[in-house]
C-alpha positions as CSV (number, residue, x, y, z in Angstrom):
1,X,0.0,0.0,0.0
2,X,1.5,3.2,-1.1
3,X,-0.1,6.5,-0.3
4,X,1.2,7.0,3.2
5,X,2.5,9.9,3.3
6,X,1.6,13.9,2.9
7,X,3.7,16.9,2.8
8,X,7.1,17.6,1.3
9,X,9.0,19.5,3.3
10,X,7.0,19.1,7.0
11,X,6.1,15.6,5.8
12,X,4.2,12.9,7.8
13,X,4.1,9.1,7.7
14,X,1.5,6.7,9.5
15,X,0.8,3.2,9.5
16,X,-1.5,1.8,11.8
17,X,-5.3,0.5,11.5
18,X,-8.2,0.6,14.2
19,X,-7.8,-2.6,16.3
20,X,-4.4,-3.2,15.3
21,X,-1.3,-2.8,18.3
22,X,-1.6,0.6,17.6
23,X,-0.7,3.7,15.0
24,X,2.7,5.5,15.3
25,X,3.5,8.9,12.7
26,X,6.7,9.9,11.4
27,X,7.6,13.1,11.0
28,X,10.3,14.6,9.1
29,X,11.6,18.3,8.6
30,X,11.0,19.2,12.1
31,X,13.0,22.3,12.7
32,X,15.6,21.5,15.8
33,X,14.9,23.8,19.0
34,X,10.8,23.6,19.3
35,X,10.3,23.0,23.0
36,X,7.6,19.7,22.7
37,X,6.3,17.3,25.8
38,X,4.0,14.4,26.0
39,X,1.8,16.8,28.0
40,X,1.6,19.4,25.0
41,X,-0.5,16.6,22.9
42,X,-2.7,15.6,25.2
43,X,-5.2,19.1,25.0
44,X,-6.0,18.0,21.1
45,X,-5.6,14.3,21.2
46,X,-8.2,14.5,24.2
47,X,-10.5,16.7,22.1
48,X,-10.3,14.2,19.3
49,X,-10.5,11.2,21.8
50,X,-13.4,8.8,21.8
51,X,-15.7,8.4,25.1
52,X,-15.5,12.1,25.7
53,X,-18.8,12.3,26.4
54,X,-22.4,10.4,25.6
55,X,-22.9,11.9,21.8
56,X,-19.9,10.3,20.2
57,X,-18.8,6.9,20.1
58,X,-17.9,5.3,23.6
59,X,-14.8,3.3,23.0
60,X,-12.7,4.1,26.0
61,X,-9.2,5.4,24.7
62,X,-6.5,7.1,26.9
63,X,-5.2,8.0,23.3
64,X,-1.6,9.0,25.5
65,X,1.6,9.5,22.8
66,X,5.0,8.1,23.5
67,X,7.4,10.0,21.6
68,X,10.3,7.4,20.2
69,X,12.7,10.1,18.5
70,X,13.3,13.3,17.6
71,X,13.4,14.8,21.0
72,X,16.0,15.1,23.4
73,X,16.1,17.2,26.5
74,X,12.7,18.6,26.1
75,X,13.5,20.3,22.3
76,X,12.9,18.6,19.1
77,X,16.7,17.8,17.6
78,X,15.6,18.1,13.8
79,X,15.9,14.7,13.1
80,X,13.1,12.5,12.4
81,X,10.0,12.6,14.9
82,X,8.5,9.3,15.7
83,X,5.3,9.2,17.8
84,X,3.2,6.6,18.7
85,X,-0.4,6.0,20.2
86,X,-1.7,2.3,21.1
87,X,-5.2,0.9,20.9
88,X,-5.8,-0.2,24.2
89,X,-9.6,-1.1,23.8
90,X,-11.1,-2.2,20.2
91,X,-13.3,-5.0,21.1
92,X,-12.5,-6.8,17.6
93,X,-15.4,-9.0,18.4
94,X,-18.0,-6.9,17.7
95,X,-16.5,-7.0,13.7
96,X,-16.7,-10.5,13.3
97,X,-20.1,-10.8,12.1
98,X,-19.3,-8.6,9.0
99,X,-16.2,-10.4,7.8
100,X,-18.2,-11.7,4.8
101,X,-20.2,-8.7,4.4
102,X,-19.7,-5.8,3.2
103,X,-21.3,-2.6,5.0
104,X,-23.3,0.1,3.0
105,X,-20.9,3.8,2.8
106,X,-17.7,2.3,4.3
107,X,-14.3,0.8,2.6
108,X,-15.0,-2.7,2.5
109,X,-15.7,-3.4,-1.2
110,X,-13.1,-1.3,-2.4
111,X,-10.7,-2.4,-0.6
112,X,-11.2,-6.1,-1.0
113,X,-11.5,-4.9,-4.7
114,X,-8.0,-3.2,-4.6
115,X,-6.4,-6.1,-2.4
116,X,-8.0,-8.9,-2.5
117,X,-7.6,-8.7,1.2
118,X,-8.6,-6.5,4.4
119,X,-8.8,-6.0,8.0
120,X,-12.5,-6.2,8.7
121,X,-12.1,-5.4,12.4
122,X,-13.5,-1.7,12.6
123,X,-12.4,-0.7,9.0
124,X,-8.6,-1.5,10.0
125,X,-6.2,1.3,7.9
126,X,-9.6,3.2,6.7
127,X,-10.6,3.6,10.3
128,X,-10.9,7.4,11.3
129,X,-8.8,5.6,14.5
130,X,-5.7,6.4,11.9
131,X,-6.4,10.3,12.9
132,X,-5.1,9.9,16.2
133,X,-1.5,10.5,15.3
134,X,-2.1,13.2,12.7
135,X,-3.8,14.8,15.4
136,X,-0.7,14.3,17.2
137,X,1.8,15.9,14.5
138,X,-0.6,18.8,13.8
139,X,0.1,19.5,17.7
140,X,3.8,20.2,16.0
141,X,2.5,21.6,12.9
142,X,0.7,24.0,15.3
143,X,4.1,24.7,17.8
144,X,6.1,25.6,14.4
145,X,3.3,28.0,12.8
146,X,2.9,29.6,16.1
147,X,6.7,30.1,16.3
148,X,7.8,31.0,13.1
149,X,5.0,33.6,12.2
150,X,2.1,33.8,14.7
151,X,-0.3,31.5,12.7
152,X,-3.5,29.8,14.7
153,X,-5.7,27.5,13.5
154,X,-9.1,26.9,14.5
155,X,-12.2,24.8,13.8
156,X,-15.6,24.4,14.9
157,X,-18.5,22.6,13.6
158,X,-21.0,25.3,11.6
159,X,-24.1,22.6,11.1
160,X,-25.4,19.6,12.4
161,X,-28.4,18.1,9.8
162,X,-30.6,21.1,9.0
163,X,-29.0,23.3,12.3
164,X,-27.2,26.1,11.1
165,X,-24.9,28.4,13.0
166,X,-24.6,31.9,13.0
167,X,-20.9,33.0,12.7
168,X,-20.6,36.6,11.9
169,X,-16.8,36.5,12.0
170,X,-14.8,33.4,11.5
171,X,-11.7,35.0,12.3
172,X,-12.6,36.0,15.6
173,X,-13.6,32.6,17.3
174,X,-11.5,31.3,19.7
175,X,-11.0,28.0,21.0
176,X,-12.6,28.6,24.4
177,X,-15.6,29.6,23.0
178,X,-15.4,26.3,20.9
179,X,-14.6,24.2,23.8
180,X,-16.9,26.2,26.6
181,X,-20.4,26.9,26.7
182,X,-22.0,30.5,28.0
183,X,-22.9,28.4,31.0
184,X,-19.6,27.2,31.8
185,X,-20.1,23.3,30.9
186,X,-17.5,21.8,28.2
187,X,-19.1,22.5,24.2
188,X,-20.0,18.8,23.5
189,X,-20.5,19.1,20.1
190,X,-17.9,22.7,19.2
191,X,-20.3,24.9,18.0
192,X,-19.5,28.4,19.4
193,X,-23.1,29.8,18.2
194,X,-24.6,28.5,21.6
195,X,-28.3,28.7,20.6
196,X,-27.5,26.5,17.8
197,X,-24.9,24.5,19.7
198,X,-28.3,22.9,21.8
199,X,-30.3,22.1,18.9
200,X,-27.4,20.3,17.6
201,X,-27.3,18.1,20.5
202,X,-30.8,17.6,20.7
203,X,-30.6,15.9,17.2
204,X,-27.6,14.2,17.6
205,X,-29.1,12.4,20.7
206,X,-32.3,12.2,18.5
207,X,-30.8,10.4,15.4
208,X,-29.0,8.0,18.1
209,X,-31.9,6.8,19.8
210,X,-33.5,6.2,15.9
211,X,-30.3,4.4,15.6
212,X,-29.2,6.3,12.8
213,X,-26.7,8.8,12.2
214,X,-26.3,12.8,11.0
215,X,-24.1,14.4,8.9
216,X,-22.8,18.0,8.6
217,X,-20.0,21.0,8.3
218,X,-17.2,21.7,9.9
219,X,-15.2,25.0,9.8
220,X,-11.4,25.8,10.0
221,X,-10.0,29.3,10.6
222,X,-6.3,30.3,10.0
223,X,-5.4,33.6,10.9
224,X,-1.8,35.4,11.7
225,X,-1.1,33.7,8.0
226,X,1.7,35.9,6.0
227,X,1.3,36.6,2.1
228,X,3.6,34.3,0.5
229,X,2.8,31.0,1.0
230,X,1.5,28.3,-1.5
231,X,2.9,27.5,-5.2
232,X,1.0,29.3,-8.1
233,X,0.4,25.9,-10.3
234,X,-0.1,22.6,-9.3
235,X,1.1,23.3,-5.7
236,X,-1.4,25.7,-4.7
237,X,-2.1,26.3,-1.1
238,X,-5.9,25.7,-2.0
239,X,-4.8,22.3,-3.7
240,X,-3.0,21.2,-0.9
241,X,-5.6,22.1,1.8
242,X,-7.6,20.4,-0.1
243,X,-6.1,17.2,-0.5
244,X,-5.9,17.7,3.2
245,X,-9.4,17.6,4.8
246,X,-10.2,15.2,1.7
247,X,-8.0,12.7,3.0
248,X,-9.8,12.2,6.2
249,X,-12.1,10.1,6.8
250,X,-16.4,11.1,5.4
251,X,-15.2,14.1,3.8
252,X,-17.6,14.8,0.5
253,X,-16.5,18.2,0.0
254,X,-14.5,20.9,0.7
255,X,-14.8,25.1,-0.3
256,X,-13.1,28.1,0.9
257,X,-14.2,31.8,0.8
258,X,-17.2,32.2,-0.4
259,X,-16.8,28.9,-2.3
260,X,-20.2,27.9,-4.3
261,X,-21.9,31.2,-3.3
262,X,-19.4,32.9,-6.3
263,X,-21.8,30.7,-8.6
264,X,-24.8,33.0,-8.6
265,X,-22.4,36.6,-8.3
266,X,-20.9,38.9,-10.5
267,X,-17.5,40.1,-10.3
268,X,-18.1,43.4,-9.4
269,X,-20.1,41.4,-6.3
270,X,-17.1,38.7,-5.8
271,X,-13.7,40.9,-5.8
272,X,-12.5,41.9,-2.8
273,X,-11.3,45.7,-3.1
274,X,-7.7,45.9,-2.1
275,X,-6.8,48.5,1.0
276,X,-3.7,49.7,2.3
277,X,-3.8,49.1,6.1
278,X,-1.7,52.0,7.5
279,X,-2.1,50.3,11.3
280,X,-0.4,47.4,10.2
281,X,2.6,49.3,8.4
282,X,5.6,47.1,7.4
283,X,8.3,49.8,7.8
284,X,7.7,52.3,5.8
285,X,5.6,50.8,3.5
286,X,1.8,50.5,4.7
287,X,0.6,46.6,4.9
288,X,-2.1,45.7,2.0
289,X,-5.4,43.5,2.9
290,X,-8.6,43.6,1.2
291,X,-12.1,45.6,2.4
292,X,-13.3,41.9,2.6
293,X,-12.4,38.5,2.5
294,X,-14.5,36.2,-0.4
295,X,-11.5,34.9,-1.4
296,X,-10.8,33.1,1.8
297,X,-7.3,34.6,2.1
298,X,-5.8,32.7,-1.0
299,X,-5.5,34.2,-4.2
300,X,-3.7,32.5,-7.5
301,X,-3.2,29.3,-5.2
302,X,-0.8,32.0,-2.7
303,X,-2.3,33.1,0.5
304,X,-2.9,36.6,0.8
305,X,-2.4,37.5,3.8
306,X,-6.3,37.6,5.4
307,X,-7.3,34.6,7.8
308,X,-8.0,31.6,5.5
309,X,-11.7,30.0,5.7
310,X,-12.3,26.6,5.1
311,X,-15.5,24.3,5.3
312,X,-15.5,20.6,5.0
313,X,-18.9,18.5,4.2
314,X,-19.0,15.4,6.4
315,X,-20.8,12.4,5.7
316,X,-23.2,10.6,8.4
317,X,-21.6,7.5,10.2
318,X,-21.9,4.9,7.8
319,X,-22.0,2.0,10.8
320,X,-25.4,1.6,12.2
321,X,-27.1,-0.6,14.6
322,X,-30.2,-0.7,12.6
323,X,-30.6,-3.5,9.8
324,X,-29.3,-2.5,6.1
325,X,-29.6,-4.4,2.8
326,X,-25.7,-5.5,1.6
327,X,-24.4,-8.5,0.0
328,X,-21.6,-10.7,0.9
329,X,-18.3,-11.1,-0.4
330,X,-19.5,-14.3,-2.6
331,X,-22.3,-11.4,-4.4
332,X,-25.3,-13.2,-2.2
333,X,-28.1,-10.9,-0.9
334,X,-28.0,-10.4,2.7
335,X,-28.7,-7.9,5.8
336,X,-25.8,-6.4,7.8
337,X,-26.5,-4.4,11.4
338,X,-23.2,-3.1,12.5
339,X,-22.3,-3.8,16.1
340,X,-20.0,-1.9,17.6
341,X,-19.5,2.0,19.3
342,X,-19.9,4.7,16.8
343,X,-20.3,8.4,16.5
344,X,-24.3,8.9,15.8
345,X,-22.2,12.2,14.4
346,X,-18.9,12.7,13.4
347,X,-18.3,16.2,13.7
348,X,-17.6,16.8,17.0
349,X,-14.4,14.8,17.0
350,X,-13.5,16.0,12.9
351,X,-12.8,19.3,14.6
352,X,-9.2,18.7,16.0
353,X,-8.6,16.3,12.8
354,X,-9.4,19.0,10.2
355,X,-7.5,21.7,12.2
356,X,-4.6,19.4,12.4
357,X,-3.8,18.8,8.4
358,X,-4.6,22.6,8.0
359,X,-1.6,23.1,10.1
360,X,0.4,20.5,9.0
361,X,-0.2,22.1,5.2
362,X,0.9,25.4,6.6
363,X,3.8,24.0,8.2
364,X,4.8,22.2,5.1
365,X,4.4,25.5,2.6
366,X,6.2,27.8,5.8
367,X,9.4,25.7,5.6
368,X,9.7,25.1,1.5
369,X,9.4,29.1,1.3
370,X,12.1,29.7,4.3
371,X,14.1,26.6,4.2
372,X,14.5,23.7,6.4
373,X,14.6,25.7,9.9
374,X,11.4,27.9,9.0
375,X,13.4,30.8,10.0
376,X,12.8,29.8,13.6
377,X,16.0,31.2,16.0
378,X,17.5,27.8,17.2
379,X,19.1,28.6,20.8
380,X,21.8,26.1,21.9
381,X,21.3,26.8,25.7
């Protein structure tokens, strides 16, 4: 199996599948001199981690990294970073009724149809449980934007089935309001419009009791983003950010800016006017942003400079407890219910997963623009 891999310059590597010993990430172009602990993971990982409360799935995970290389006395050394996570509680015999079927929206066919083979136990290398350790290096990718020019990234989900948030500023949501209610209790399902954020959960726990499932959109802000980055042809930034959130797990589609809005507008309605911003001078010359922000800070496949604005469409769990016509792997007619713990909805968990291969893209286009130490002052004491 090829396809492994993403990035060229900040570049990742996992194996691993769902009920397997575990899944370990390699990473490779890690500037030296990035202060990184175990402890530093855990906030995301633990945001991405199943069990974490009663609408997503309830496999019980402590989802804890042990870094194997890269780091020695606290600071990464610039040589390759190897972290792993273990599965310590897939319950592979809740799979092995569907070893000879194949279950409607999930890899099975194809995957028997490319190999000949697969792991049926919960989806094995096409489980989303493979997100664990790109969560992990987008906790890096995050460290090195941060760093080297001030980039966050955020994400937050923006609907839920037919509930739609109200977000009059992308650029200005922060992750507390993602992860915190007004009230004070933890954001279950990371939508900071907290009117909408209840409906949401109300059909969440409605679809799972129905024994079905609910799809929707995610979000993911990047702001502190210089002009610059991205490659104007087939490495544009919008290519690779797409390739990105496509490569995770139930993502049908994926628009920035405005995105399919710009299909009923005219230009003079699209373009953003350009402004000189004399507040954020860059020495004598006055920085230049635009009056708004269709575009979704990239322009020409190069960002531009204003916070980038990304939506990805998410799929409804394909696994569900209620009976489903499939066939088996011999082509006879048959009815599959899929045992198991699954999200009823999988956005609440995307949300660190999308944020982390935003980073990891930003990361990756940050060092092939500066070179292989991101510009990043490496101290030796």
């Amino acid at each position: 199996m090829t396809g492994n891999s993403f990035g060229q310059a900040f570049r990742i590597t996992t194996a691993g599948e769902s009920h397997g010993p575990g899944n370990v990430v390699i990473i490779d172009g890690v500037p030296p001199g990035i202060s990184l602990s175990v402890d530093e993971f855990m906030a995301d990982l633990n945001r991405r981690r199943p069990g974490q409360s009663k609408i997503v799935t309830q496999r019980q995970e402590a989802d804890e990294p042990e870094i194997l290389s890269g780091v020695f006395e606290g600071r990464t050394t610039g040589t390759s970073l190897a972290i792993l996570i273990r599965n310590r509680d897939p319950r592979s015999r809740d799979y092995s009724d569907i070893k000879e079927k194949y279950r409607p929206g999930h890899a099975d066919f194809t995957y028997d149809a490319k190999y000949g083979f697969r792991d049926y136990r919960g989806g094995g290398r096409s489980s989303a449980r493979e997100t664990t350790v790109r969560v992990a290096a987008g906790v890096v990718a995050k460290k090195l934007i941060a760093e080297a020019f001030g980039g966050r990234v955020v994400g937050y989900v923006v609907q839920v089935g037919d509930v739609r948030a109200a977000i009059p500023d992308p650029s200005a949501v922060t992750l507390e309001q993602v992860e915190t209610r007004l009230g004070g209790e933890p954001n279950v399902v990371r939508c900071p419009d907290d009117s909408a954020a209840e409906k949401m959960i109300a059909l969440i726990e409605q679809v799972r009791r129905e024994q079905d499932s609910i799809g929707g959109a995610a979000e993911i802000v990047a702001t502190g983003v210089p002009a610059g980055l991205g490659e104007p042809v087939f490495d544009k930034i919008k290519a690779d950010l797409a390739k990105a959130l496509f490569s995770l797990p139930a993502v049908l589609g994926v628009e920035y800016g405005i995105g399919f809005g710009c299909t009923t507008m005219r230009g003079s309605q699209n373009n953003d006017v350009f402004v000189a911003d004399a507040e954020s001078s860059q020495g004598e010359k006055p920085a230049i942003k635009t009056a708004s922000n269709r575009h979704g800070g990239m322009l020409g496949g190069i960002t531009s400079g204003m916070p980038i604005v990304l939506r990805a469409a998410v799929k409804p769990t394909s696994s569900l407890p209620s009976q489903q016509a499939t066939v088996t792997i011999r082509g006879e007619s048959t009815t599959i219910s899929t045992k198991g713990r699954h999200d009823p909805c999988l956005l609440p968990r995307f949300v660190p997963m999308a944020e982390a291969m935003v980073a990891i893209v930003l990361a990756d286009h940050w060092l092939r623009w500066k070179g292989p130490t991101g510009s990043i002052p490496v101290t030796t004491t």
